[in-house]
C-alpha positions as CSV (number, residue, x, y, z in Angstrom):
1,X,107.0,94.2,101.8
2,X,104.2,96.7,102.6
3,X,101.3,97.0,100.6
4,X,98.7,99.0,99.7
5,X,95.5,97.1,101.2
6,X,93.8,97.5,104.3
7,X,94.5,95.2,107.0
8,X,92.2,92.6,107.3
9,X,93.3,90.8,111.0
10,X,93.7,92.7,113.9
11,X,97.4,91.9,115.4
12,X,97.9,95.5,117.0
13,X,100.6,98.0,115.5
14,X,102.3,94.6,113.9
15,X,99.8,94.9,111.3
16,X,99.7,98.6,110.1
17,X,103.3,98.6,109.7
18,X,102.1,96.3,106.8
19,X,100.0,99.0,105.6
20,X,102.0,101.1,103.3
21,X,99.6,103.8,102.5
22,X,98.4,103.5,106.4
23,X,102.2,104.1,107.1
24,X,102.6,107.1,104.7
25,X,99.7,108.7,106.2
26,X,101.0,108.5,109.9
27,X,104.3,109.5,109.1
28,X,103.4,112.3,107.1
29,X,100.5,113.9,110.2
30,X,103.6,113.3,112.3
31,X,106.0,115.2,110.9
32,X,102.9,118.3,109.9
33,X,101.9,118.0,113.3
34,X,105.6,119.0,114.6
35,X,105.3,121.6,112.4
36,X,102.1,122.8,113.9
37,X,103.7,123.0,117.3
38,X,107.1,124.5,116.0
39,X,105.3,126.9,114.1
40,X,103.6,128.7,117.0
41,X,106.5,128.9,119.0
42,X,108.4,130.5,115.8
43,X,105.6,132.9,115.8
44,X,106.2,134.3,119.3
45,X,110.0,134.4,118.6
46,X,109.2,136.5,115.8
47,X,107.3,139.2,117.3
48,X,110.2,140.8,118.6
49,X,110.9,141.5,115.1
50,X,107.4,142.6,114.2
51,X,106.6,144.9,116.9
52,X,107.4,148.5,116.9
53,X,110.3,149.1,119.5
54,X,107.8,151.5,122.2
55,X,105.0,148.4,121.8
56,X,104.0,146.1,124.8
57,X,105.3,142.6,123.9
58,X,101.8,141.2,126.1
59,X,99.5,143.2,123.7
60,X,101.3,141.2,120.8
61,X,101.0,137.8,122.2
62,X,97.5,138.5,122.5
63,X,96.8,138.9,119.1
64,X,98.8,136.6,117.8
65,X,97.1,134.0,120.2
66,X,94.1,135.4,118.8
67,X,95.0,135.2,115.0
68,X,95.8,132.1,115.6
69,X,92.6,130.4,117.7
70,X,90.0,132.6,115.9
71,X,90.1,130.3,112.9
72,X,89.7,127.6,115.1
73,X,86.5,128.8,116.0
74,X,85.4,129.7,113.0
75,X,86.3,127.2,110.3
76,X,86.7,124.1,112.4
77,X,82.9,122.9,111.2
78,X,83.3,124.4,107.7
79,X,86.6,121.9,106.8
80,X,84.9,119.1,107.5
81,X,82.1,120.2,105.0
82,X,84.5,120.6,102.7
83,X,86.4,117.2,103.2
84,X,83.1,116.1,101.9
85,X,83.3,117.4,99.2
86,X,87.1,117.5,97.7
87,X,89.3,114.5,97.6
88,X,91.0,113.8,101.3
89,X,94.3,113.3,99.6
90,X,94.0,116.3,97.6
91,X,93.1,118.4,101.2
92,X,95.6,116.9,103.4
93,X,98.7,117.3,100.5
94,X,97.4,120.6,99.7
95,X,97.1,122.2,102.8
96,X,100.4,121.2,103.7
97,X,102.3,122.5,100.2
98,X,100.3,125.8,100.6
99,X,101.5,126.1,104.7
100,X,105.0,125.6,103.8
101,X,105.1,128.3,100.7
102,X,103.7,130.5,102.8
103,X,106.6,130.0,105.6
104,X,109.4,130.9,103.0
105,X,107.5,134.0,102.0
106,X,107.6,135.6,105.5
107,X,111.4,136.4,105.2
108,X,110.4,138.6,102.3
109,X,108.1,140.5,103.2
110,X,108.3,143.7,104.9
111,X,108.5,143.5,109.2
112,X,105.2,144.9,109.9
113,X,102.9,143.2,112.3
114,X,99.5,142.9,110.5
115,X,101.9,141.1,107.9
116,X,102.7,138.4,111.0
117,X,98.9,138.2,112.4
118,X,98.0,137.6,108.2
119,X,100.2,134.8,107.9
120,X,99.5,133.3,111.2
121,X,95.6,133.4,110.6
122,X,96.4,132.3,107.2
123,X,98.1,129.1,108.4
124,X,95.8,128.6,111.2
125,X,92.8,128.5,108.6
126,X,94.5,126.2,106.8
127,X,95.3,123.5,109.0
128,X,91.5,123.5,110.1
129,X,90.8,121.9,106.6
130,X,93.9,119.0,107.4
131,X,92.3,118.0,110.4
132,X,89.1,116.8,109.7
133,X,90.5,115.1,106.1
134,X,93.1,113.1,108.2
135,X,90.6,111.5,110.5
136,X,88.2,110.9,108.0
137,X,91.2,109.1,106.0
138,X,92.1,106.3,108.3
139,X,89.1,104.3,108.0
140,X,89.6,104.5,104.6
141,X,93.4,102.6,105.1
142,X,92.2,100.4,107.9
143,X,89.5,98.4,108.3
144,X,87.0,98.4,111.1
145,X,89.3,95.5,113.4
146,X,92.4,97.6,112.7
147,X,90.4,101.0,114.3
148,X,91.5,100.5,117.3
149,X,95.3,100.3,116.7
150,X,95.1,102.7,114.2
151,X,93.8,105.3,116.5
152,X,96.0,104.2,119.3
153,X,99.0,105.0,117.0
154,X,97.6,108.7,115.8
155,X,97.1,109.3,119.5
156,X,100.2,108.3,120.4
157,X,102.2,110.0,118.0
158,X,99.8,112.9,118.4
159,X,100.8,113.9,122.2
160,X,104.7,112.5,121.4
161,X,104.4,115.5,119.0
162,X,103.4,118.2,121.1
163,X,105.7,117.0,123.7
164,X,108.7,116.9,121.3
165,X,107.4,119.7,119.5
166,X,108.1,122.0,122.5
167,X,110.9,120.8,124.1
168,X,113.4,121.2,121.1
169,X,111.2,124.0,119.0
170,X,113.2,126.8,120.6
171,X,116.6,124.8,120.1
172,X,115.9,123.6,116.3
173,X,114.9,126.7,115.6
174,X,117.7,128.7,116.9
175,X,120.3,125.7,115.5
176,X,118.9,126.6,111.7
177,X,118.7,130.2,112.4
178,X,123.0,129.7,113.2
179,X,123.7,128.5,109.4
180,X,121.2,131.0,107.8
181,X,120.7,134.4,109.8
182,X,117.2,135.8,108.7
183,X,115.9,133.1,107.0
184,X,116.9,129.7,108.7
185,X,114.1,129.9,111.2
186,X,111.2,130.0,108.4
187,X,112.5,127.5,106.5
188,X,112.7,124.7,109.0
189,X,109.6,125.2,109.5
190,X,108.0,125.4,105.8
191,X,110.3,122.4,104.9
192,X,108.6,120.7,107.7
193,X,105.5,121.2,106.2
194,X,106.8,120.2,102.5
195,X,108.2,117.1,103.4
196,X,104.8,116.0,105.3
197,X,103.3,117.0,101.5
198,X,106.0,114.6,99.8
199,X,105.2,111.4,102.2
200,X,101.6,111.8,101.4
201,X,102.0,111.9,97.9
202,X,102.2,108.5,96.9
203,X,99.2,107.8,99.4
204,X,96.4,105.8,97.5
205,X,92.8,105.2,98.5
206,X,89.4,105.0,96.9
207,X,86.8,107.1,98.5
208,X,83.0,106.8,98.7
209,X,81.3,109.8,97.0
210,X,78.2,110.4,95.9
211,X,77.6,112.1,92.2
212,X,74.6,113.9,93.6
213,X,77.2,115.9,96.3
214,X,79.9,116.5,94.4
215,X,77.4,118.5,91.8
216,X,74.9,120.6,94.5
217,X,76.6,123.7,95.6
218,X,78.0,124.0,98.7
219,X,75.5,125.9,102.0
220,X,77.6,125.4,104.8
221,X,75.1,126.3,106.9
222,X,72.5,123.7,105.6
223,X,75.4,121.2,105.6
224,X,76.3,122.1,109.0
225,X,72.7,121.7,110.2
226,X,72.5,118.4,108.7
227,X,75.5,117.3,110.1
228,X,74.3,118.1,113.5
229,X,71.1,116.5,113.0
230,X,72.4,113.4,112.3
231,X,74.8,113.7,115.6
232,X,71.2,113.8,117.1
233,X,69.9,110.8,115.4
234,X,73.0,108.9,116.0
235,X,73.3,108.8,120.1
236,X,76.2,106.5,120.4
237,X,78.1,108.5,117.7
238,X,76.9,111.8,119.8
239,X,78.0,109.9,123.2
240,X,81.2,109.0,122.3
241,X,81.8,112.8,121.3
242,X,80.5,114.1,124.3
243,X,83.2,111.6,126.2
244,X,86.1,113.1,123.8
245,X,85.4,116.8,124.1
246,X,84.7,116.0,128.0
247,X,88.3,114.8,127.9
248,X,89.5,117.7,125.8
249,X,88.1,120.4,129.0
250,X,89.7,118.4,131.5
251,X,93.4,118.7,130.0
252,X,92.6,122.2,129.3
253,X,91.7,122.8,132.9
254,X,94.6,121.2,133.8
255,X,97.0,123.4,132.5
256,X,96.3,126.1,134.9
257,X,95.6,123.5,137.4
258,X,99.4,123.1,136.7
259,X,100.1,126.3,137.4
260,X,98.7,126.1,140.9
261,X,100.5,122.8,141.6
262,X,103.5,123.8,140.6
263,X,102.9,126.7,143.0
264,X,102.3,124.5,145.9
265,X,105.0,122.5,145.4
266,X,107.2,126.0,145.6
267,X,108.2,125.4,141.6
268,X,109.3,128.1,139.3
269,X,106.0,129.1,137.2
270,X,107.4,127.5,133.5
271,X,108.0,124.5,135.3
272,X,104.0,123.5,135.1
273,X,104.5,122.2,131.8
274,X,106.7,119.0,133.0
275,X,103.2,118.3,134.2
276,X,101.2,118.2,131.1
277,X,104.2,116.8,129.6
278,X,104.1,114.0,131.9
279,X,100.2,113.6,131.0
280,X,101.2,113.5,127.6
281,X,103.5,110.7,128.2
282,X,100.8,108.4,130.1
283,X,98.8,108.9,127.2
284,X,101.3,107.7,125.0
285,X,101.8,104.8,127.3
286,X,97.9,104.0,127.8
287,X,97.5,104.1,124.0
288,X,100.4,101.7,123.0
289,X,98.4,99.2,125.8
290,X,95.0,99.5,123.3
291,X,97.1,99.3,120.3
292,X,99.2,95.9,121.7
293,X,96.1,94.2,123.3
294,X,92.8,96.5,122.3
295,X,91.5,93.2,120.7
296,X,91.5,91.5,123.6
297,X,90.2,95.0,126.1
298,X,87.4,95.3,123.7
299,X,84.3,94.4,125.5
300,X,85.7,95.6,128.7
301,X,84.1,99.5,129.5
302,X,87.4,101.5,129.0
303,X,86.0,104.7,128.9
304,X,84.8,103.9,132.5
305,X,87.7,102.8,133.3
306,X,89.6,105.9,131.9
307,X,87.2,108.2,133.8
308,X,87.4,106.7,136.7
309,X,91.4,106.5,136.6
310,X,91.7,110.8,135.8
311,X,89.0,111.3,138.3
312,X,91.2,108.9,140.9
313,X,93.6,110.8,140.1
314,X,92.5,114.3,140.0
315,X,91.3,113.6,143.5
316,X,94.8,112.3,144.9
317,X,96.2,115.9,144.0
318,X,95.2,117.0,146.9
319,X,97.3,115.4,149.0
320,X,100.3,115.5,146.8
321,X,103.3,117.4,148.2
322,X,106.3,116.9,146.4
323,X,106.9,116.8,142.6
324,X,107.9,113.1,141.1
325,X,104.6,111.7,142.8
326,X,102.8,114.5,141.5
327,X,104.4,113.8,137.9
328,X,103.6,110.0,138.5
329,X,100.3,111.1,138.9
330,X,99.7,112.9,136.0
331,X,101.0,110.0,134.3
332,X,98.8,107.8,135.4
333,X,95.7,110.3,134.7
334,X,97.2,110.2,131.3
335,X,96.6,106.6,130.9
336,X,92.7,107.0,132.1
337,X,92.7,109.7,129.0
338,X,93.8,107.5,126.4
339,X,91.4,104.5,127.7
340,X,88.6,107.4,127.0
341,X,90.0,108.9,123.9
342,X,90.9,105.9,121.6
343,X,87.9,104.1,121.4
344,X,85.3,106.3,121.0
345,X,87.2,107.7,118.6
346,X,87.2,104.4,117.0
347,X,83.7,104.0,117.4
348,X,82.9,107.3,116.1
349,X,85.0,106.0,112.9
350,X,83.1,103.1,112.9
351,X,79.4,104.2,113.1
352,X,79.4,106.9,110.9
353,X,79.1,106.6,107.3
354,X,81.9,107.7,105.1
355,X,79.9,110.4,103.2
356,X,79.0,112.0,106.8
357,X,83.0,112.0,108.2
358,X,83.8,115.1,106.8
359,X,81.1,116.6,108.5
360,X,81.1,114.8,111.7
361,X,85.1,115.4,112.1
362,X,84.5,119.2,111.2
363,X,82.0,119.3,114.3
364,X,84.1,117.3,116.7
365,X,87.3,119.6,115.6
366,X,84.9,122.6,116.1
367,X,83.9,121.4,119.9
368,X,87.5,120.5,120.6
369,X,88.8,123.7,120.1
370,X,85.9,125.4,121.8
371,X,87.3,122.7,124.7
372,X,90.4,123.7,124.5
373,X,90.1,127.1,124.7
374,X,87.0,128.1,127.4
375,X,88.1,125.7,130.3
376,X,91.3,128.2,130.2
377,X,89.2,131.2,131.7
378,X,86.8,129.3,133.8
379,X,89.3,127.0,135.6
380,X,91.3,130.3,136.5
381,X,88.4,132.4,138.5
382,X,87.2,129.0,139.9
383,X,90.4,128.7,141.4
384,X,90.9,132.1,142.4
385,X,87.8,132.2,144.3
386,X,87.2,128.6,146.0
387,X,91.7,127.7,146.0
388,X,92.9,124.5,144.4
389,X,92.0,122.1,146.2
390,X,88.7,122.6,146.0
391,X,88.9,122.8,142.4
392,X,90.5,119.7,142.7
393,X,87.9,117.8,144.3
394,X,84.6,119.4,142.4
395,X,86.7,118.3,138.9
396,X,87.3,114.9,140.8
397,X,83.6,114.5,141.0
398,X,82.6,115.8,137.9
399,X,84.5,113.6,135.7
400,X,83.4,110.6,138.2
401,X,80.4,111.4,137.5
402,X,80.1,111.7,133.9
403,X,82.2,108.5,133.3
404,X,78.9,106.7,135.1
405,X,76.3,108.8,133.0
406,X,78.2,108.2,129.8
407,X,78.4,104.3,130.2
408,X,75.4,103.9,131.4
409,X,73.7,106.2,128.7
410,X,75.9,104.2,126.3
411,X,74.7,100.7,127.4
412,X,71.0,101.8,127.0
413,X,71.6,103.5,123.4
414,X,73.0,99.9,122.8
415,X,70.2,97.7,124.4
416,X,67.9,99.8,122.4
417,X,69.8,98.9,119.4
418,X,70.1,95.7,120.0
């Protein structure tokens, strides 16, 4: 029977399948998280429809890339504020219910393009507000020995999602578009989203709020500033986020690094993404290993480890000639990620007071996007002026090197606690 309580002993995943409201949470970010991937690829099927006949289809990608990243940049700080201050339940439910009417509505309203960059920045806004509220839920399900499964689980499914998520969005899509021509498409889609709003429905947790925030008005600015400032105060909450959005460049970088190794290895350009693909999968695999034995890996230094594993293997690239090493590789660099990711995002859950998550989730969602999104341009003129294997190498080192800095800045923020 699952109940409702947080788990109390650490025995991996066994234990949060106990978890009912642990459980409704996870499968209802699953499910909204496929939705996220679907919906962007729905979007770019869609501007055929949008555009005027004459138009350059590259001209629409780029806006609609735009229209959907700007919000990124722009909100991703001011959700977490707000998670602050509004229920997480409320947030996370509501953001999905309003993503999914707005879906259905698309079919009715007039084809013109501002109409699909609206709707796209719209949803893209909106999800900015679910992130932040869904990481500063789970410690509220799971208490501080069940972290490290927990987030072993939400990274797991996380990267199982965008994998899935774009191998069969093209094929769902076109499957419902076959039993309802002109609508099929938006409904999968916004039903997606619904049905992640149902599942977290019945979710039930008791939050810690203070009477003196919920009255003051809201500065986002102010808040935002505070929020930073205690980042500052708090080093090993501000080094374990340094070590996440670290991680977050280098899988950016690596998907035009991608691009030139599936060059080398005389591939057709779309085939890159069986390589991120295949990263995605090591991570999968590296964070079911923390969420069978992270109990016992605890006091072992796993984001050196990981480091040291994707610089290993960012170096071994170089020499790599032919494509299932090459995808073996990535798998195992994948692995390293997940050893980096997991627990400092545990310990980020676990050092920061609930009444600061909102904000500190905001800021790391803020910097993650920022990660995910500048490493694009740089890691393309890097590689167009020094070749790949250069690149290669200096990204080798680099993530070497900041593995060492980070434990070793770690251990001293934690002999100075001490």
């Amino acid at each position: 029977m699952l109940h409702n309580k947080p788990t109390t002993i650490n025995h991996g995943f066994a234990a949060l399948v106990k978890n009912r409201s642990f459980m409704l949470l996870w499968i209802g970010q699953l499910i909204s998280q496929l939705a996220d991937k679907v919906f962007f690829v729905l979007m770019i099927a869609l501007l055929k429809l949008y555009l005027p006949i004459n138009s350059g289809g590259e001209d629409g990608r780029f806006y609609l890339y735009m229209a959907f990243t700007v919000p990124a940049m722009l909100f991703g700080s001011v959700g977490g504020i707000i998670v602050d201050r509004v229920p997480k339940k409320l947030i996370m439910v509501g953001s999905d219910a309003v993503r999914g009417v707005l879906m259905i509505l698309i079919p009715f309203l007039p084809r013109e393009f501002a109409i699909l960059l609206f709707f796209t920045f719209s949803i893209s806004t909106i999800t900015q507000f679910f992130a932040p509220a869904e990481q500063a839920a789970i410690p509220l399900l799971v208490k501080k020995e069940g972290l490290m499964a927990a987030n072993a689980l939400f990274s797991s499914t996380m990267m199982a999602a965008l994998i899935i998520g774009n191998a069969v969005a093209t094929p769902m899509l076109n499957w419902f578009e076959s039993f309802n021509k002109g609508f099929g498409k938006e409904l999968v889609v916004g039903c997606l989203y619904l049905l992640s709003a149902l599942i977290m429905m019945p979710i039930h947790f008791r939050e810690h709020r203070q009477i003196n925030q919920e009255t003051a008005p809201i500065n986002p600015w102010s808040e935002f500033i505070l929020g930073l400032r205690y980042l500052k105060q708090n080093r090993l909450v501000w080094n374990a986020m340094l070590q996440i959005v670290t991680l977050y460049c280098v899988f950016a970088a690596l998907i035009e690094l991608a691009i030139g190794m599936a060059a080398r290895l005389n591939l057709a350009p779309e085939e890159f993404s069986s390589f991120v693909a295949a990263a995605g999968v090591g991570m999968v695999i590296g964070a079911a290993i923390l969420g069978h034995f992270g109990h016992r890996l605890h006091h072992k230094p796993l984001p050196l480890i990981g480091f040291i594993t994707m610089a290993f293997s960012l170096g071994l690239f170089i020499f790599i000639d032919n494509q299932p090493l090459a995808l073996g590789l990535c798998i195992f660099l994948g692995i390293g990620a997940a050893f980096v990711n997991v627990p400092m995002q545990t310990l980020i859950q676990q050092q920061t007071p609930p009444e600061m998550h909102g904000k500190v989730f905001g800021f790391q969602n803020h910097a993650i996007n920022i990660a995910l999104t500048a490493p694009l341009l740089i890691t393309t003129k890097l590689v167009n002026a020094f070749g790949l294997s250069v690149v290669l190498l200096g990204m080798s080192v680099f993530v070497g090197a900041i593995g060492i800095w980070s434990w070793q800045n770690t251990r001293k923020v934690l002999q100075d606690v001490i």
